[in-house]
C-alpha positions as CSV (number, residue, x, y, z in Angstrom):
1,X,0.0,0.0,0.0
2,X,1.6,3.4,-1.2
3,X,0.1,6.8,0.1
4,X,0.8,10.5,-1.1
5,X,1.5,13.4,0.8
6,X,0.4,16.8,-0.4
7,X,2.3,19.9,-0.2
8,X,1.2,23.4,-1.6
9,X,1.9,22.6,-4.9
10,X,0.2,19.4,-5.0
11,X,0.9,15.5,-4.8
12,X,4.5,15.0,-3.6
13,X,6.5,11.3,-4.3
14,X,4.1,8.6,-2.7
15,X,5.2,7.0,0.3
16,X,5.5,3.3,1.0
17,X,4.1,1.9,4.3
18,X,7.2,1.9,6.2
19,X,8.6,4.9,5.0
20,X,5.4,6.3,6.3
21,X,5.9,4.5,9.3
22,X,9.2,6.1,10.3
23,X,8.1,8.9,9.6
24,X,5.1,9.1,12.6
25,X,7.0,7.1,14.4
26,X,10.0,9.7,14.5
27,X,7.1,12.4,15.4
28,X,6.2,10.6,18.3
29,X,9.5,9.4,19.6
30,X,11.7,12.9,19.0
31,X,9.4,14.7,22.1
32,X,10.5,11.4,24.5
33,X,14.0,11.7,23.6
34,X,14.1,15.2,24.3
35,X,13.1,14.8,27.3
36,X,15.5,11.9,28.6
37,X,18.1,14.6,27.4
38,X,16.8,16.8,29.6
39,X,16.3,15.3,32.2
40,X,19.8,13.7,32.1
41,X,20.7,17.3,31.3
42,X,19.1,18.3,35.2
43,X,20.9,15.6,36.8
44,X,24.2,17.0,35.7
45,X,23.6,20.1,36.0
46,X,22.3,20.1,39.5
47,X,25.5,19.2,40.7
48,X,27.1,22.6,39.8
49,X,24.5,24.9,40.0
50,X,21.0,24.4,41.0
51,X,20.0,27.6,39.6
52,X,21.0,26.8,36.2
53,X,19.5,22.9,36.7
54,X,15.9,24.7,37.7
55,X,16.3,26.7,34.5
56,X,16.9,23.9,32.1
57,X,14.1,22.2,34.0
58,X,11.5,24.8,32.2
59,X,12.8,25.3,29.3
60,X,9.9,25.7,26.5
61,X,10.9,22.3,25.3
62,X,7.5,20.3,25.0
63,X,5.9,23.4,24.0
64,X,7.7,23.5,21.1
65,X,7.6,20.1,20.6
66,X,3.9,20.0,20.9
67,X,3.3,22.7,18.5
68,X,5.4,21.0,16.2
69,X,3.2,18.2,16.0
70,X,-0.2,19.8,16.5
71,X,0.8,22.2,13.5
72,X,2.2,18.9,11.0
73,X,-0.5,16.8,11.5
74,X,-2.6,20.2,10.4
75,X,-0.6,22.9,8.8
76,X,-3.4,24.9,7.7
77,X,-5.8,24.4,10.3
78,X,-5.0,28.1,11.7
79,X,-8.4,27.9,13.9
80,X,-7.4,24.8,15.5
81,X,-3.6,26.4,16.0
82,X,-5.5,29.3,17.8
83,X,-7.4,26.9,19.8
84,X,-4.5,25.0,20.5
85,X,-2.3,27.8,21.7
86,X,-5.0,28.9,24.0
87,X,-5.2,25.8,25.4
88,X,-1.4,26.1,26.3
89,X,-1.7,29.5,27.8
90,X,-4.9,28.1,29.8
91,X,-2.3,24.8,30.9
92,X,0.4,27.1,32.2
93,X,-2.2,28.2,34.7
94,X,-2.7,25.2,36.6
95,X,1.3,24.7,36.6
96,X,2.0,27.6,38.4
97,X,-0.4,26.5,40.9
98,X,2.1,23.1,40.7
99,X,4.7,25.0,41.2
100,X,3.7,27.9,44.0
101,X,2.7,24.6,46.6
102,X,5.9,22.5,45.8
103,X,7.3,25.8,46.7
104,X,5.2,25.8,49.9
105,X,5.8,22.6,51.0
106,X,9.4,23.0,50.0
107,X,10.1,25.7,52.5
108,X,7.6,24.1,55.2
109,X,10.2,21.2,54.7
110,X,7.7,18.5,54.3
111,X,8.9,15.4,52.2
112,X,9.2,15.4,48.5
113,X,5.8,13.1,48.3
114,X,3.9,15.8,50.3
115,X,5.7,18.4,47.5
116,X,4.8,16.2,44.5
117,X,1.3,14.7,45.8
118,X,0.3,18.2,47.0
119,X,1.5,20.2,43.7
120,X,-0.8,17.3,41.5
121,X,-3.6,18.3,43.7
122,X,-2.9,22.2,43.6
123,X,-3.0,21.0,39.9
124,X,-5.9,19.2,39.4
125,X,-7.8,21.4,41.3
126,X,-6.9,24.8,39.2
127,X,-7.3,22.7,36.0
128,X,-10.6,21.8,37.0
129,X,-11.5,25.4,37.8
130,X,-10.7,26.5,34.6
131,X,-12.3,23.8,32.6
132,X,-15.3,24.5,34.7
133,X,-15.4,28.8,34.3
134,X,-14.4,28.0,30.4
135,X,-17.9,26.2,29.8
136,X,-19.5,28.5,32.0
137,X,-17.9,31.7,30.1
138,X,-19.1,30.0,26.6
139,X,-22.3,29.6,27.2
């Protein structure tokens, strides 16, 4: 089974199955790669400067990533870009919230499951608040 891609200028080379193959499966494995290099990237780092560690740590890397795929699967689907983009700004919301109680926790020197179990819930809770206002707001 062959299939074609389409660019702007019409049918491109057809593809063979595996060919296609590689070519998804390289979309979907490049973002998990990325990561382990990141995180292997942290663990090094953290050992000379854990400034520079917490910085790597939130690099826009996913983002990226995420847009990357979002936008090849669909590259001129600029309403669902929009939509998707708004949805990451809307995400960052509810990490913060992570964030601000692992910070919390942090200084009230609980354990790192209080920090980690209490940032998911800080999470899950702003997340659901926003889902919540959103259908509220579009109705």
């Amino acid at each position: 089974m062959r299939a074609e891609l389409w660019s702007a200028t019409g049918p491109t080379a057809p593809l063979s199955e595996s060919e296609l193959l590689v070519q998804i499966e390289w979309r979907n494995v490049l973002p998990v790669l990325i990561s382990i290099g990141v995180i292997l990237l942290v663990a090094v780092l953290r050992n000379y400067s854990r400034t520079v560690a917490a910085i790597t740590a939130t690099m826009p890397i996913n983002i990226p990533l995420a847009i990357w795929i979002v936008y090849s699967a669909a590259p001129n689907d600029k309403a669902g870009m929009i939509t998707f983009s708004e949805g990451l700004v809307l995400g960052l919301i509810p990490a913060f919230a992570f964030l601000a109680v692992v910070w919390l926790a942090a200084r009230a020197e609980l354990g790192l499951p209080v920090m980690i179990g209490g940032g998911y819930v800080a999470w899950g809770i702003c997340l659901g608040v926003l889902l919540v206002l959103q259908q509220v707001l579009k109705k």
